[in-house]
CHARMM internal coordinates of N, CA and C (Angstrom, degrees):
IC EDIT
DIST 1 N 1 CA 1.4440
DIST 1 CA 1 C 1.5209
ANGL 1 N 1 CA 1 C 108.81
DIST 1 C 2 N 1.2647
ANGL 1 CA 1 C 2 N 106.80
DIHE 1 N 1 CA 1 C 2 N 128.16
DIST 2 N 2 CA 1.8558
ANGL 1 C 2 N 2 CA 111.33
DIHE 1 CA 1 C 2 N 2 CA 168.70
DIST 2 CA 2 C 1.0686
ANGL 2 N 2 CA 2 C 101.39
DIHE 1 C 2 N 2 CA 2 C -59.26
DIST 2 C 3 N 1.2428
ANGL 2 CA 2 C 3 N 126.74
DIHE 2 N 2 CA 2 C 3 N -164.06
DIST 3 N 3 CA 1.6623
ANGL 2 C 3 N 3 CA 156.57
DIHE 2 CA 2 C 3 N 3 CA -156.86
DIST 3 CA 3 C 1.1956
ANGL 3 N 3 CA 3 C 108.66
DIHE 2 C 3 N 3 CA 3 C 178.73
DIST 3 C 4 N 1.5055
ANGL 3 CA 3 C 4 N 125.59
DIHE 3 N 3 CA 3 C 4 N 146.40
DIST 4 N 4 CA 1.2709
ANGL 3 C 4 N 4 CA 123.94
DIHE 3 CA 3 C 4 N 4 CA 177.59
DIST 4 CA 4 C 2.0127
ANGL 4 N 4 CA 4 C 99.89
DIHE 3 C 4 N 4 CA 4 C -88.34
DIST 4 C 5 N 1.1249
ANGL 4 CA 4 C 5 N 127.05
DIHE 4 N 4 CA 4 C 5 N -0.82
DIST 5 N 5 CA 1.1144
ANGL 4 C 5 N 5 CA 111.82
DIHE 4 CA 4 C 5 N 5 CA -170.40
DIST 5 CA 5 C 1.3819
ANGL 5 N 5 CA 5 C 123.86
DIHE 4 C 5 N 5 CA 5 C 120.23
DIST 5 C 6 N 1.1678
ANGL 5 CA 5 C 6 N 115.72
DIHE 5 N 5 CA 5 C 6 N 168.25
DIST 6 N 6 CA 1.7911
ANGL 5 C 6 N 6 CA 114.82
DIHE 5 CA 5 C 6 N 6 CA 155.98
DIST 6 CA 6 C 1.1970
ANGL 6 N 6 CA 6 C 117.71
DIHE 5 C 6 N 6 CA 6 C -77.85
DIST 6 C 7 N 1.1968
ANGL 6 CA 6 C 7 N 156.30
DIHE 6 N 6 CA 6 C 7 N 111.81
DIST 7 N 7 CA 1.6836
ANGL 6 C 7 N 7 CA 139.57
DIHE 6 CA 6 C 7 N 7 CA 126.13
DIST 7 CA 7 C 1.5316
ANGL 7 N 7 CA 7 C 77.44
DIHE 6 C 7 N 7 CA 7 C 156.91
DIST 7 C 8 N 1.1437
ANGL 7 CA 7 C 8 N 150.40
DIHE 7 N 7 CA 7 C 8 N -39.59
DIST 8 N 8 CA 1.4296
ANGL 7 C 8 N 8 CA 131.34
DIHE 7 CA 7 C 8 N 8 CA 179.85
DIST 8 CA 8 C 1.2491
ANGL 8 N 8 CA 8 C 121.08
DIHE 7 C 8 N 8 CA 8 C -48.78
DIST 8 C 9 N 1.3305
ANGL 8 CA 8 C 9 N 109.58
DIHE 8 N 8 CA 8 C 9 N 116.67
DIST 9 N 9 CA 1.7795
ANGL 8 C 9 N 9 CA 102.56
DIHE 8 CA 8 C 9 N 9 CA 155.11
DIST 9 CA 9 C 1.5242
ANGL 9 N 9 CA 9 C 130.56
DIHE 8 C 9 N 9 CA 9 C -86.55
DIST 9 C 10 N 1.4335
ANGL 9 CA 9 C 10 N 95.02
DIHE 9 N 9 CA 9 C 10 N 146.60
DIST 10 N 10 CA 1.2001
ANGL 9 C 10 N 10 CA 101.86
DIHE 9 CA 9 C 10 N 10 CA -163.78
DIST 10 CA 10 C 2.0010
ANGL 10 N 10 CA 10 C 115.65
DIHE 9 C 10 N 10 CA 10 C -115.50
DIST 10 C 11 N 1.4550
ANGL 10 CA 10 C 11 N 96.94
DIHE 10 N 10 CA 10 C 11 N 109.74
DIST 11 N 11 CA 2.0692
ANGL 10 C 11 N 11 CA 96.06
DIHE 10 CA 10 C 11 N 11 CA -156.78
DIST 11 CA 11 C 1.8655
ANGL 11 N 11 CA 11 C 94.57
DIHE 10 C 11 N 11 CA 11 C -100.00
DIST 11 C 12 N 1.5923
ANGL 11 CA 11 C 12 N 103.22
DIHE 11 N 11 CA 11 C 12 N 124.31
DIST 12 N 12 CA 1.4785
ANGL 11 C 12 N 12 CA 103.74
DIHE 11 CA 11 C 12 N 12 CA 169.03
DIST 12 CA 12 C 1.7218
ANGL 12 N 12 CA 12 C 105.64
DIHE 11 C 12 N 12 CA 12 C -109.78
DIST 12 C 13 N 1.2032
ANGL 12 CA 12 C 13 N 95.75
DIHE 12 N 12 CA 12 C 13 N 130.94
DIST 13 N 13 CA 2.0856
ANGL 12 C 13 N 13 CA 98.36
DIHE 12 CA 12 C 13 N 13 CA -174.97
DIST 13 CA 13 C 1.2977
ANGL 13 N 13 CA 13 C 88.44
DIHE 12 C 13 N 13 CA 13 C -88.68
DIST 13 C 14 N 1.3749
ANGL 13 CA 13 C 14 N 104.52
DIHE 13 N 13 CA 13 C 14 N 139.09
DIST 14 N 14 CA 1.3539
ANGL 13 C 14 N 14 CA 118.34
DIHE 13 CA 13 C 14 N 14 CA -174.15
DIST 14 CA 14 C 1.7978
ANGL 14 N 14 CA 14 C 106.87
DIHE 13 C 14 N 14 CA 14 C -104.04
DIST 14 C 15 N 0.9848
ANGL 14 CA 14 C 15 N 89.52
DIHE 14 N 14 CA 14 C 15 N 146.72
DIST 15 N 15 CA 1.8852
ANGL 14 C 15 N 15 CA 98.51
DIHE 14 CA 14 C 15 N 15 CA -170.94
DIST 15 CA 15 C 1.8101
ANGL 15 N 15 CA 15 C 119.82
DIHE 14 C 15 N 15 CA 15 C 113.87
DIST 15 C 16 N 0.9642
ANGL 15 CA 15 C 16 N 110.25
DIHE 15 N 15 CA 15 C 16 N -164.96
DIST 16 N 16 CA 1.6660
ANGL 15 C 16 N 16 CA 111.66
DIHE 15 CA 15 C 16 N 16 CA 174.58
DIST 16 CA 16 C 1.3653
ANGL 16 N 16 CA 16 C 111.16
DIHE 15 C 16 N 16 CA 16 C -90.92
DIST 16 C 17 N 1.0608
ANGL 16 CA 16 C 17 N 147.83
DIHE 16 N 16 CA 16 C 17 N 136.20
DIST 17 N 17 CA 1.5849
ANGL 16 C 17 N 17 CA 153.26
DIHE 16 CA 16 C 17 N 17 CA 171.29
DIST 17 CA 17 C 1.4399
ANGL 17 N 17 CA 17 C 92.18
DIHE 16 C 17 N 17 CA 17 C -106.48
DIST 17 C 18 N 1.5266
ANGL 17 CA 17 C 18 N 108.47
DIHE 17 N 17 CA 17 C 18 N 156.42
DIST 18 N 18 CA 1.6214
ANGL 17 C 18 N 18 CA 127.40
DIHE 17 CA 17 C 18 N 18 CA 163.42
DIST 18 CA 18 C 1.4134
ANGL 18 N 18 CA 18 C 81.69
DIHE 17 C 18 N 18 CA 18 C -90.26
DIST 18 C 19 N 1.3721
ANGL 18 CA 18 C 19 N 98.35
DIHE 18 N 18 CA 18 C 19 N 130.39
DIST 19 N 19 CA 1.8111
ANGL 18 C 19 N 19 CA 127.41
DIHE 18 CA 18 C 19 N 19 CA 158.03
DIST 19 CA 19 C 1.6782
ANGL 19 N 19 CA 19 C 106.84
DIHE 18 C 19 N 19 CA 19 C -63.31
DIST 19 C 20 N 1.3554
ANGL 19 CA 19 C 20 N 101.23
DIHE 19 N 19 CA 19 C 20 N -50.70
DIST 20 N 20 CA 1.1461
ANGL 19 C 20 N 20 CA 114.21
DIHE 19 CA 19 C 20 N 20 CA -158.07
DIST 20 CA 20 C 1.7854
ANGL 20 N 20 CA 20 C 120.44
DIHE 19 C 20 N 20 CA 20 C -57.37
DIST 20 C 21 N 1.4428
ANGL 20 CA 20 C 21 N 100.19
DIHE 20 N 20 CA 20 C 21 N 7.06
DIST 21 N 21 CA 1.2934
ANGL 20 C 21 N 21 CA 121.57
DIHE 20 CA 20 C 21 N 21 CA -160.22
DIST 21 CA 21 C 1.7127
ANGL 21 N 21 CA 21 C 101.11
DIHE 20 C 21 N 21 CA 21 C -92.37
DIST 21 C 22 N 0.9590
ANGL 21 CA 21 C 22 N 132.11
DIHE 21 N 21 CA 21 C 22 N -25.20
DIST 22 N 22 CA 1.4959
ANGL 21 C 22 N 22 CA 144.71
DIHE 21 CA 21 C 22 N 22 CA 149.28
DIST 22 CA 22 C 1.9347
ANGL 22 N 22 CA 22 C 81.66
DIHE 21 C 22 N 22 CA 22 C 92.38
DIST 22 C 23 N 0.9595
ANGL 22 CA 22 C 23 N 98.60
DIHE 22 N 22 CA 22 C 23 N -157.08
DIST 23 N 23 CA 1.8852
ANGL 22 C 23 N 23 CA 119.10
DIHE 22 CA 22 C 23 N 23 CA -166.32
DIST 23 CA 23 C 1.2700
ANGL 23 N 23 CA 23 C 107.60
DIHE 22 C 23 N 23 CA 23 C -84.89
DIST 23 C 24 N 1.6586
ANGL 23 CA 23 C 24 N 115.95
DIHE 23 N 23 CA 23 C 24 N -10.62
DIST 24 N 24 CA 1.5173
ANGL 23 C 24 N 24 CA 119.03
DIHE 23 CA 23 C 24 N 24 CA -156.89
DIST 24 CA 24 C 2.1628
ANGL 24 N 24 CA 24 C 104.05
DIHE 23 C 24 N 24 CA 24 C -96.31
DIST 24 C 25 N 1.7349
ANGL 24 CA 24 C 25 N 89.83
DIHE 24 N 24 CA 24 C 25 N -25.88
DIST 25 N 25 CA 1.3145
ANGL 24 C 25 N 25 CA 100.54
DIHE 24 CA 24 C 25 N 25 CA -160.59
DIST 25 CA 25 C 1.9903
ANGL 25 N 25 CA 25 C 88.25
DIHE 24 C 25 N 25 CA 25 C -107.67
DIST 25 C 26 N 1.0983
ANGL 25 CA 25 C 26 N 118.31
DIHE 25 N 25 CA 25 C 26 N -23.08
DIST 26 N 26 CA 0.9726
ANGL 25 C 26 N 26 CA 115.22
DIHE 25 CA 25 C 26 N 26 CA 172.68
DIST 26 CA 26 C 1.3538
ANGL 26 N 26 CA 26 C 118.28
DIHE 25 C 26 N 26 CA 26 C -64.48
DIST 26 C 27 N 1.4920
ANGL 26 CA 26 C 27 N 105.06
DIHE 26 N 26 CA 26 C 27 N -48.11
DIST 27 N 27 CA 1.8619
ANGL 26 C 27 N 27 CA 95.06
DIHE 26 CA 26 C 27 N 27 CA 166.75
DIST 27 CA 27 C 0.9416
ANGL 27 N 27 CA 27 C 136.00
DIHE 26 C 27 N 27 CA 27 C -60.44
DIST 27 C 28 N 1.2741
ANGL 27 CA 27 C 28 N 117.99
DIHE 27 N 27 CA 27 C 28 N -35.74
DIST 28 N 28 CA 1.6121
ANGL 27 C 28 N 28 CA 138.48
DIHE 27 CA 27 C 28 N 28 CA 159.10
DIST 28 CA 28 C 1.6859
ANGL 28 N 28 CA 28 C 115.11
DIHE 27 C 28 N 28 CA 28 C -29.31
DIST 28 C 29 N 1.4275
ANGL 28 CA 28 C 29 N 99.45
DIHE 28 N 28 CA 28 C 29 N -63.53
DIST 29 N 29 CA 1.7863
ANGL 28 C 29 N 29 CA 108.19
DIHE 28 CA 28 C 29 N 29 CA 166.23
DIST 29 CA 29 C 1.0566
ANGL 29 N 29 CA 29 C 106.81
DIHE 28 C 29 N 29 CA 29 C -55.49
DIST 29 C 30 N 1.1973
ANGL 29 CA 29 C 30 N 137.12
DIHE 29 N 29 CA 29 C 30 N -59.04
DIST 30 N 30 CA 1.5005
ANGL 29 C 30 N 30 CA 128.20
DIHE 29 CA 29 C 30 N 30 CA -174.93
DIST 30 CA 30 C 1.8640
ANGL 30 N 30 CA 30 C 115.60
DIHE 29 C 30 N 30 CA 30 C -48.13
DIST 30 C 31 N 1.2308
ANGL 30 CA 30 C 31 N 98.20
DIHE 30 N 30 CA 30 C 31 N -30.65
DIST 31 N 31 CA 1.4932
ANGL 30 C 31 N 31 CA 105.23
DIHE 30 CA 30 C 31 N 31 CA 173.16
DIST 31 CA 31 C 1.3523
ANGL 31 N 31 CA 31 C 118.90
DIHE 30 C 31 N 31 CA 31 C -84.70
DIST 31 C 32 N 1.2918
ANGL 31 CA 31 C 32 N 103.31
DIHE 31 N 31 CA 31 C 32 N -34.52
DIST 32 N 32 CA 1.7159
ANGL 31 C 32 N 32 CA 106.27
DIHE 31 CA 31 C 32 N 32 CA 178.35
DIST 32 CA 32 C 1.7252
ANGL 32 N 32 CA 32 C 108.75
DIHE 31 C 32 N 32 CA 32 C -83.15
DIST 32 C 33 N 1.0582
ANGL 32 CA 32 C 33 N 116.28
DIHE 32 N 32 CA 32 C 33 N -76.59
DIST 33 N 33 CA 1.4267
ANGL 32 C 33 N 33 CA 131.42
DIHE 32 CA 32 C 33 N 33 CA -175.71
DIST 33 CA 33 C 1.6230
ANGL 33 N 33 CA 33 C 118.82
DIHE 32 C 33 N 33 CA 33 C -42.65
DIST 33 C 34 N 1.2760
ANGL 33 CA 33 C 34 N 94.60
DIHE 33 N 33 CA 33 C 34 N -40.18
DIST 34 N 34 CA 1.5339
ANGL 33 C 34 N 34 CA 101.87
DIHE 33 CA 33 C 34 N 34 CA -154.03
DIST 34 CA 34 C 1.8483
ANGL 34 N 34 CA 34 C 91.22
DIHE 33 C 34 N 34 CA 34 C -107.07
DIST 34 C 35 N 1.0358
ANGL 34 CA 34 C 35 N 105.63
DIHE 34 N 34 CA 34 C 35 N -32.22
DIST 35 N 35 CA 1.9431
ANGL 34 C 35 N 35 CA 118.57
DIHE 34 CA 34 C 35 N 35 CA -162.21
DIST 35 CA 35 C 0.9525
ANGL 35 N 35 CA 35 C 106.48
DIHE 34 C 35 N 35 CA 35 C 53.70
DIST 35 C 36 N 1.4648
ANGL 35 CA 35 C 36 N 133.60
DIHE 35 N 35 CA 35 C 36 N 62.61
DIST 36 N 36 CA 1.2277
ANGL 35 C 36 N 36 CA 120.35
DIHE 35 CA 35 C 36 N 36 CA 145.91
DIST 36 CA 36 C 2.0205
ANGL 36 N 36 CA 36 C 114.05
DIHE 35 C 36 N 36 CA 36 C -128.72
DIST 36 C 37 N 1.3992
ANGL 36 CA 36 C 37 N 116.43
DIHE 36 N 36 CA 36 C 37 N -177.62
DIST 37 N 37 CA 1.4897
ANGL 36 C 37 N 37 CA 99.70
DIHE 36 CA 36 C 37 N 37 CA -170.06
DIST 37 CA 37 C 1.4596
ANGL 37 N 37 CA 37 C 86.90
DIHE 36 C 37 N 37 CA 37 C -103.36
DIST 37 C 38 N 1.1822
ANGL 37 CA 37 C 38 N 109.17
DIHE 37 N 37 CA 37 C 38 N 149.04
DIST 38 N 38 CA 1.6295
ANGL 37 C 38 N 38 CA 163.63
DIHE 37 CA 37 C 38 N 38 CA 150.71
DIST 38 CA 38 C 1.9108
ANGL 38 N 38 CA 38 C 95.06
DIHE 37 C 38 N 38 CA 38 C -8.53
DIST 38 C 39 N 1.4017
ANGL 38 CA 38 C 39 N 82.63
DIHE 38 N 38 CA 38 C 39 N -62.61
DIST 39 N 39 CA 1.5647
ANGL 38 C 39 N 39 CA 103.51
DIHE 38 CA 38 C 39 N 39 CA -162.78
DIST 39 CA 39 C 1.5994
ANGL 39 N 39 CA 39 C 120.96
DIHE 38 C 39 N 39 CA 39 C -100.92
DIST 39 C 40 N 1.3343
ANGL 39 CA 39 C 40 N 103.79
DIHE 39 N 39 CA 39 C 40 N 14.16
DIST 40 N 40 CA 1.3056
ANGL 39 C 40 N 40 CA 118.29
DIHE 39 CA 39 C 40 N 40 CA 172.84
DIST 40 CA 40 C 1.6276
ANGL 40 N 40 CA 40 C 129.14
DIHE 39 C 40 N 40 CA 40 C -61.71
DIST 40 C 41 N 1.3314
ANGL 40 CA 40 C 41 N 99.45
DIHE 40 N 40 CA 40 C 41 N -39.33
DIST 41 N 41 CA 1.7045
ANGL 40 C 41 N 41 CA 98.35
DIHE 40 CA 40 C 41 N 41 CA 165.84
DIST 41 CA 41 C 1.5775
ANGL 41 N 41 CA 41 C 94.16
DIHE 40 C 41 N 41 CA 41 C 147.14
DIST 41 C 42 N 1.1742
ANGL 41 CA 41 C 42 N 113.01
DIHE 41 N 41 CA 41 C 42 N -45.94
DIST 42 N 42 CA 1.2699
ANGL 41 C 42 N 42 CA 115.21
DIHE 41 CA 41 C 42 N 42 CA 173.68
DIST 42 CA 42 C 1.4260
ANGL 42 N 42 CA 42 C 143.85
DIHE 41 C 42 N 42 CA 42 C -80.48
DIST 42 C 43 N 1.2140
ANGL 42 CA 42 C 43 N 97.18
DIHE 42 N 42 CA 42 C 43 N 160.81
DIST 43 N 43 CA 1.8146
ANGL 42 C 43 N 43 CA 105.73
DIHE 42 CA 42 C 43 N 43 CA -156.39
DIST 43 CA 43 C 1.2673
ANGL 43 N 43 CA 43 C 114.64
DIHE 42 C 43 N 43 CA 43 C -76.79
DIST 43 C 44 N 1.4676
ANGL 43 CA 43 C 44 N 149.32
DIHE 43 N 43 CA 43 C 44 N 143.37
DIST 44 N 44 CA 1.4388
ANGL 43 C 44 N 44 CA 149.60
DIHE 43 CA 43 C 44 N 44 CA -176.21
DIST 44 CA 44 C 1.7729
ANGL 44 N 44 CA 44 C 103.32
DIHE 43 C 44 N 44 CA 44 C -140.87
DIST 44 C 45 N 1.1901
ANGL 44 CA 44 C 45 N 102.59
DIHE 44 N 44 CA 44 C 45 N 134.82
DIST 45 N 45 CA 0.9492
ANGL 44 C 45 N 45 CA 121.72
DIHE 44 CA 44 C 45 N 45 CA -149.64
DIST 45 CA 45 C 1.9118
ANGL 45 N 45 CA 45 C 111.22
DIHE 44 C 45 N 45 CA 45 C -123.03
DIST 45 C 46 N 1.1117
ANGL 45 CA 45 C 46 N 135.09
DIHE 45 N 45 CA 45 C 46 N 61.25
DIST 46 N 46 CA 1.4324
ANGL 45 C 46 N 46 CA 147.70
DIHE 45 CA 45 C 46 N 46 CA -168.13
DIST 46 CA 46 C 1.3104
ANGL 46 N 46 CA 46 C 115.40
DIHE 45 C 46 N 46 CA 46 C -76.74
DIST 46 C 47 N 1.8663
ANGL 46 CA 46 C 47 N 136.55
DIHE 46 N 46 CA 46 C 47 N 104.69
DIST 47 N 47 CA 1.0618
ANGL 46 C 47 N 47 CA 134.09
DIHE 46 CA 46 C 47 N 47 CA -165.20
DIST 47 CA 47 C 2.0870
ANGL 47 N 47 CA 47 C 85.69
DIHE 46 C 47 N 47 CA 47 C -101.18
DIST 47 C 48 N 1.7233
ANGL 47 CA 47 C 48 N 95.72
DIHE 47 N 47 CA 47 C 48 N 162.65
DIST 48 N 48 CA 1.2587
ANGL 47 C 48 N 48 CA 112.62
DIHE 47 CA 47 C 48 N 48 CA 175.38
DIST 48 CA 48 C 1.7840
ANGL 48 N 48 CA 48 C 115.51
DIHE 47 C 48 N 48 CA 48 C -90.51
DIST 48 C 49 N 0.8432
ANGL 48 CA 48 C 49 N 101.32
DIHE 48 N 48 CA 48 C 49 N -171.59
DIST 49 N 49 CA 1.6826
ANGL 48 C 49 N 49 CA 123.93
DIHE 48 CA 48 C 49 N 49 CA -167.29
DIST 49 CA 49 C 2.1795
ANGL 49 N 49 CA 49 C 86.36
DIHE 48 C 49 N 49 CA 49 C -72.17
DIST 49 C 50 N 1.4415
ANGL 49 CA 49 C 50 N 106.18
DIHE 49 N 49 CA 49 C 50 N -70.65
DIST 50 N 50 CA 1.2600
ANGL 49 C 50 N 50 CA 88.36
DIHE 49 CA 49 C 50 N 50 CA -173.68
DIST 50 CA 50 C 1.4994
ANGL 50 N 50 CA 50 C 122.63
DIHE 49 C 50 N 50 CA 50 C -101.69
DIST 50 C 51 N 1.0948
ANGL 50 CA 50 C 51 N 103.26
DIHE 50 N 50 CA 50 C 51 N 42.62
DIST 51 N 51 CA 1.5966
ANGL 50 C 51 N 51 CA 123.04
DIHE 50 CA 50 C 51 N 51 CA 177.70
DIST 51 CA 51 C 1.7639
ANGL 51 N 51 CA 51 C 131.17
DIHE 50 C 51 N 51 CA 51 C 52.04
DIST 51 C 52 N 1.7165
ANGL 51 CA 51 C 52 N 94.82
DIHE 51 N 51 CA 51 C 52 N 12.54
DIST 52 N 52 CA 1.3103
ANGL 51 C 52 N 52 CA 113.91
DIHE 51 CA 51 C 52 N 52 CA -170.68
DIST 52 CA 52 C 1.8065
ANGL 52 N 52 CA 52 C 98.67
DIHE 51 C 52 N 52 CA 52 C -89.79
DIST 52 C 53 N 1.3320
ANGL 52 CA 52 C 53 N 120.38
DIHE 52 N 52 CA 52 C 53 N 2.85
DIST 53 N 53 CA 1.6460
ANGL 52 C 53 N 53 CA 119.75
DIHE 52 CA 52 C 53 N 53 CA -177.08
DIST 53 CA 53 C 1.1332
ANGL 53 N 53 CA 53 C 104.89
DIHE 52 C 53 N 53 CA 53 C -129.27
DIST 53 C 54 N 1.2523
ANGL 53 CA 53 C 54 N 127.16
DIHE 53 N 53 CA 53 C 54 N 148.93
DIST 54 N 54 CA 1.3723
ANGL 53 C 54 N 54 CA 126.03
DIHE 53 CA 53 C 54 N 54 CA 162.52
DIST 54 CA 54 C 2.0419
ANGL 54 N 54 CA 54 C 105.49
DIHE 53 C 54 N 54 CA 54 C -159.14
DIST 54 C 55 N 1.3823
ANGL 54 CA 54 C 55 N 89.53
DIHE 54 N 54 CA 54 C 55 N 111.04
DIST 55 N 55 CA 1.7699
ANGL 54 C 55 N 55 CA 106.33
DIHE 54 CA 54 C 55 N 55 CA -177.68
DIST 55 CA 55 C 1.3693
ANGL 55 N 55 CA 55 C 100.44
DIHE 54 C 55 N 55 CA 55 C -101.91
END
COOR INIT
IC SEED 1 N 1 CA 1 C
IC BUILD
């Protein structure tokens, strides 16, 4: 198994996310939901409706 490293944080949103939201709407949540940027360094972590996905 990789690792993201030392000093990265790593944010999992808890609940169901729409998948269907592709990378564009996913960053968006990360900005809205979570408040943090996209492009900050750190990892985000989005599980699906039936828990078989996780982006």
């Amino acid at each position: 198994m990789i690792g993201p490293g030392t000093g990265v944080r790593v944010y999992v949103a808890c609940g169901v996310t729409d998948m269907r939201k592709g990378i564009a709407g996913l960053a968006a949540l990360t900005q809205d939901v979570l408040r943090q940027k996209p492009t900050g360094g750190a990892v985000f972590a989005f599980r699906g409706r039936w828990g078989d996905r996780v982006s």
